[in-house]
C-alpha positions as CSV (number, residue, x, y, z in Angstrom):
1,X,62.3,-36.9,50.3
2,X,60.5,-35.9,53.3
3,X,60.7,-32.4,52.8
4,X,59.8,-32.7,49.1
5,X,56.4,-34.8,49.5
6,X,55.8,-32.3,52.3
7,X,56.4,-29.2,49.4
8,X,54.2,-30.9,47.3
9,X,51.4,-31.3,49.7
10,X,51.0,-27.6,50.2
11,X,51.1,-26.8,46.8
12,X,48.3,-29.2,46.1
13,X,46.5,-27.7,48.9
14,X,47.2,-24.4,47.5
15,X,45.9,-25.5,44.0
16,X,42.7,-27.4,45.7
17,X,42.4,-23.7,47.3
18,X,42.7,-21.7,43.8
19,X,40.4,-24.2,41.3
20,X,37.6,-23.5,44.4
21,X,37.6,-20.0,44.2
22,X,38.3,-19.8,40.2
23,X,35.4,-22.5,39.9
24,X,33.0,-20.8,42.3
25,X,33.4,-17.3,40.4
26,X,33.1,-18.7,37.1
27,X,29.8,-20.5,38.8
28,X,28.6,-17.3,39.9
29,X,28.9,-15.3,37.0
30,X,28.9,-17.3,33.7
31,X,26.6,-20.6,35.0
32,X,23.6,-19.1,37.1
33,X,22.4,-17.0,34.2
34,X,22.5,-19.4,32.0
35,X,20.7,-21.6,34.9
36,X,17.7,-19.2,35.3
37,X,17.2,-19.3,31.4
38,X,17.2,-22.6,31.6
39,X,14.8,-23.0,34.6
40,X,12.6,-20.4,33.1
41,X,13.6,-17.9,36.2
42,X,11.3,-19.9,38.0
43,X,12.9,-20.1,41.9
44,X,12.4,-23.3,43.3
45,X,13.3,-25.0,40.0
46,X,16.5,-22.7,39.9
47,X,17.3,-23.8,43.4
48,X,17.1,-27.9,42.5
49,X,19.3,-27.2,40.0
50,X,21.8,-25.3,40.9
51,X,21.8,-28.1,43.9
52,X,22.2,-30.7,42.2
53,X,25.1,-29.1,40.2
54,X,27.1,-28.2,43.4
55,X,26.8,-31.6,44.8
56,X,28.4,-32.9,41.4
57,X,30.7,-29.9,41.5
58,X,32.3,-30.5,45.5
59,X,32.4,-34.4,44.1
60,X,34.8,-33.0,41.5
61,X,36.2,-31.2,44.1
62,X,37.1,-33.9,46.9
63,X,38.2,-35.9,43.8
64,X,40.7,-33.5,42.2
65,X,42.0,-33.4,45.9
66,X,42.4,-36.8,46.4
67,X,44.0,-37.7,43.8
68,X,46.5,-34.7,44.1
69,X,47.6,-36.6,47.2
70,X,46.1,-33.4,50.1
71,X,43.5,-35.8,51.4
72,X,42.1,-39.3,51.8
73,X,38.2,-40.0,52.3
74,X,36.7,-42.9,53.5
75,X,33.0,-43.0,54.4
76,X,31.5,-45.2,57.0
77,X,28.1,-45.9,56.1
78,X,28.2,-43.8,53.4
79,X,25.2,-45.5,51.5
80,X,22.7,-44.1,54.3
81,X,23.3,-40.5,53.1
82,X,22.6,-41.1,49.3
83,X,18.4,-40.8,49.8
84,X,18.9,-38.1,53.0
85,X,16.0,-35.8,52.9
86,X,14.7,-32.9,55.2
87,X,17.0,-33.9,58.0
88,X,19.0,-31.8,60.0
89,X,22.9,-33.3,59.4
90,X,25.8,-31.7,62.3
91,X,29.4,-32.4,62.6
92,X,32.4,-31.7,64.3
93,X,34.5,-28.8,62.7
94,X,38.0,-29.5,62.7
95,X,38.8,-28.0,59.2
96,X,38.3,-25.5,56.4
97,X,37.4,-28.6,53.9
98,X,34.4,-30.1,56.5
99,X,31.5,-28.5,54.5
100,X,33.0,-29.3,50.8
101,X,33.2,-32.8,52.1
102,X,29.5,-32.8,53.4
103,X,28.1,-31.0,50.4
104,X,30.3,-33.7,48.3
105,X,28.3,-36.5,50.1
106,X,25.2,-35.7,50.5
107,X,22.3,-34.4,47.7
108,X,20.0,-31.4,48.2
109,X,22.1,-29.6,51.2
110,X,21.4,-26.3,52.6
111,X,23.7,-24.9,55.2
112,X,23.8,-22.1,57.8
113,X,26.5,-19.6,56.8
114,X,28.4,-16.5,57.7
115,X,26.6,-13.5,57.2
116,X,30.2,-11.8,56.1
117,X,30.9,-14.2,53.4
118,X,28.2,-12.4,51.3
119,X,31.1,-9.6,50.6
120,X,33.5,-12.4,49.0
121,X,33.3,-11.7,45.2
122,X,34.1,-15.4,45.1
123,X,31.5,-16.7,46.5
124,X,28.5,-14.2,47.2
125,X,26.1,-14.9,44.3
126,X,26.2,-18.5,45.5
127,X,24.9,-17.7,49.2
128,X,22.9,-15.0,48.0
129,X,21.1,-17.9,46.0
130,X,21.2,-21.1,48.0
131,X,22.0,-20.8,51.4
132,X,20.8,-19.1,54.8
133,X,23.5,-16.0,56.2
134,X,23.7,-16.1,59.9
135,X,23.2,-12.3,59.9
136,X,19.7,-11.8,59.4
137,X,17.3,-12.3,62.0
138,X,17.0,-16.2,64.1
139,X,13.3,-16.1,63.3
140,X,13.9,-15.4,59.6
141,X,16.7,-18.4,60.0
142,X,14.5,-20.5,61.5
143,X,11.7,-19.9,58.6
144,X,14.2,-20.2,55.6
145,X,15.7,-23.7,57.3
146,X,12.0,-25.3,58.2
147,X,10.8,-24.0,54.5
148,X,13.8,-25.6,52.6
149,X,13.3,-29.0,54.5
150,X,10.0,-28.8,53.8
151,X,11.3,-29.0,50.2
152,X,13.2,-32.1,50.6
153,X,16.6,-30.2,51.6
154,X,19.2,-31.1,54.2
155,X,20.4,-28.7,56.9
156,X,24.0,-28.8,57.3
157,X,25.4,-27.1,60.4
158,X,28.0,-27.6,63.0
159,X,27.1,-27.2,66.7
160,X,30.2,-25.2,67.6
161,X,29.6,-22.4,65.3
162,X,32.9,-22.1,64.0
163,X,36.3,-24.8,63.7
164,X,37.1,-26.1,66.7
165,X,40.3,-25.2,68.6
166,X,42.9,-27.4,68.5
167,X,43.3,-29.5,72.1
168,X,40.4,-27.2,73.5
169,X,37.1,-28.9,74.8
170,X,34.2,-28.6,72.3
171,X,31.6,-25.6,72.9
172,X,27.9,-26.4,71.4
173,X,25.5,-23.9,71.0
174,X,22.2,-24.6,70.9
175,X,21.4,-23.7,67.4
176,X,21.7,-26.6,65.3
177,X,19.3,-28.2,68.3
178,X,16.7,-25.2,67.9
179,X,16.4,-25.6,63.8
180,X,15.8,-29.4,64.4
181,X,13.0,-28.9,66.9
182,X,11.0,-26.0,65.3
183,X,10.9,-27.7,61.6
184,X,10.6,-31.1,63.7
185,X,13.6,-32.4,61.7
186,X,15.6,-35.9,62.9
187,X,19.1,-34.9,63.6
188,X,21.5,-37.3,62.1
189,X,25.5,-36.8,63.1
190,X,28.5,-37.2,61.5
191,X,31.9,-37.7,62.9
192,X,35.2,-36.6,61.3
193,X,38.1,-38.5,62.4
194,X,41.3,-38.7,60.9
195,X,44.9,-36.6,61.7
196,X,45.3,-33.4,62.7
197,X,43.8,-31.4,60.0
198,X,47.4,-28.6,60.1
199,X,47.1,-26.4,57.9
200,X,43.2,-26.2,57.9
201,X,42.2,-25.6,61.2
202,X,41.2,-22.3,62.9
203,X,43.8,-19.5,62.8
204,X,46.7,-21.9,61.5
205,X,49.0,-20.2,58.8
206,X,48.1,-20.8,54.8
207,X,51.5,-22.7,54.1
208,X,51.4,-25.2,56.6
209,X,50.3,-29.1,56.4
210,X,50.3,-32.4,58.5
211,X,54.0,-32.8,59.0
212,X,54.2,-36.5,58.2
213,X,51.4,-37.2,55.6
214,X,48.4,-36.1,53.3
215,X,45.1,-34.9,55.6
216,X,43.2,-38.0,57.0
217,X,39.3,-37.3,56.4
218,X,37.6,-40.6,58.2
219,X,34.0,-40.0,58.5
220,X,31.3,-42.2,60.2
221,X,27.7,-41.3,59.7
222,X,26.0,-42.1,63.2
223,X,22.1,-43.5,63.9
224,X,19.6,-41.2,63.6
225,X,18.6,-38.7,66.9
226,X,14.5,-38.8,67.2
227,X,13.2,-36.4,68.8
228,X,10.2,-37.6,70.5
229,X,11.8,-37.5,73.8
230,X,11.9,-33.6,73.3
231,X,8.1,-32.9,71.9
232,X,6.4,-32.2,74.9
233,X,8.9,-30.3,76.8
234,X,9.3,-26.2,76.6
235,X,11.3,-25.1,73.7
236,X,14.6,-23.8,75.8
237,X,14.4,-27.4,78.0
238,X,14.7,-29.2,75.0
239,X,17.6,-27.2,73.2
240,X,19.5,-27.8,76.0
241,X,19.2,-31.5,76.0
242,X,19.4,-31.9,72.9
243,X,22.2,-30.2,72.5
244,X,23.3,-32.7,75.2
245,X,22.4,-35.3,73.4
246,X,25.0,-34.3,70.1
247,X,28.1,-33.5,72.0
248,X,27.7,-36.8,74.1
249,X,27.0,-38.4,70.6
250,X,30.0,-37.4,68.9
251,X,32.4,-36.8,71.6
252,X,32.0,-40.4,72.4
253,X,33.3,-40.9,69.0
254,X,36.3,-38.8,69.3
255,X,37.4,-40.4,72.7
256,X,36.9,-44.1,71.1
């Protein structure tokens, strides 16, 4: 029975992986022309939209995968995301489904992303449209962040840059503290928690999964980080402590 539900688990993983991409072509293609005629091709409208759609959409998402038995969700203090608004939201990375999840949770997101997923047919009209590539100039970055959460938005990004390694210490960059302090952004962090995410994390194979059961996704949203301890200090000072601030933050989750 064991090796069954196991079977069974990577094939719904393998499904979850398939409806994304399908979904997020036909998106792409067929929905955001129809989106600008709708909007009147006006931008900004466009870009609520199409927003609020994908929100709906990874709720779908996380849903469908639920109930095909590859993950369980819960949410501690789930309620203080529902109004979130130009804040600047990081997490630890332990798996590919970490940014669905987010983008399932909370309204109005923007996100930092690779600059290479721009050449996936899947998925490049979507960053093209909504989101910042990590390939264009920091600056440039840096505007595009501080002008979307001028507009309300949330920026999504993960410290460490990429998934973490499994049993390997956390590395921050100072990014995610640099975006928060030029567009003078609270921080607020979010813990994942759970199993092992096998399967999902950074260079594990496509075919395996948790051994034992479906992927654990615990979440806890985490107060607030102000950052008036860091507005009269230079710039690179403040990164750094900031930064500081986050890993001690969420590591102290992870370590109980």
């Amino acid at each position: 029975m064991e090796k069954i539900r196991y079977i069974c688990r990577v094939l719904a993983k393998l499904f979850c992986f398939a409806f994304f991409g399908i979904c997020s072509l036909i998106l792409a293609i067929l929905l955001f022309p129809i989106i600008h005629i709708i909007t009147g091709f006006n931008e900004r409208r466009f870009k609520i939209f199409v927003r609020k759609f994908n929100h709906q959409y990874f709720k779908i998402f996380v849903k469908i995968a639920e109930l095909l038995g590859a993950i369980r969700l819960t949410v501690e203090n789930r309620d203080s995301l529902k109004n979130l608004r130009s804040k600047v939201v990081i997490a630890n990375h332990p798996s590919l489904f970490d940014v669905v999840i987010l983008f399932s949770l909370i309204p109005n997101a923007n996100c930092i992303v690779k600059g290479e997923l721009i050449q996936n047919k899947f998925i490049s009209l979507i960053i093209k449209n909504l989101y910042i590539p990590n390939n264009i100039p920091f600056e440039d970055q840096l505007e595009m962040a501080k002008s979307s959460m001028d507009e309300g938005n949330n920026l999504i990004i993960f410290p460490e840059g990429t998934r973490s390694k499994p049993r390997e210490p956390w590395e921050f960059k100072k990014g995610a503290a640099r975006f928060a302090l030029y567009a003078k952004r609270e921080v607020v962090p979010i813990f994942f928690g759970g199993n092992e995410k096998i399967g999902l994390r950074k260079h594990d194979k496509l075919l395996q999964f948790h051994p034992k059961e479906r992927y654990l996704y615990n979440l806890k949203v985490l107060p607030e980080i102000s950052l008036k301890e860091y507005e009269n200090e230079p710039l690179t000072k403040s990164a750094t402590k900031l930064t500081h601030k986050m890993k001690e933050i969420l590591e102290k989750e992870l370590l109980g």
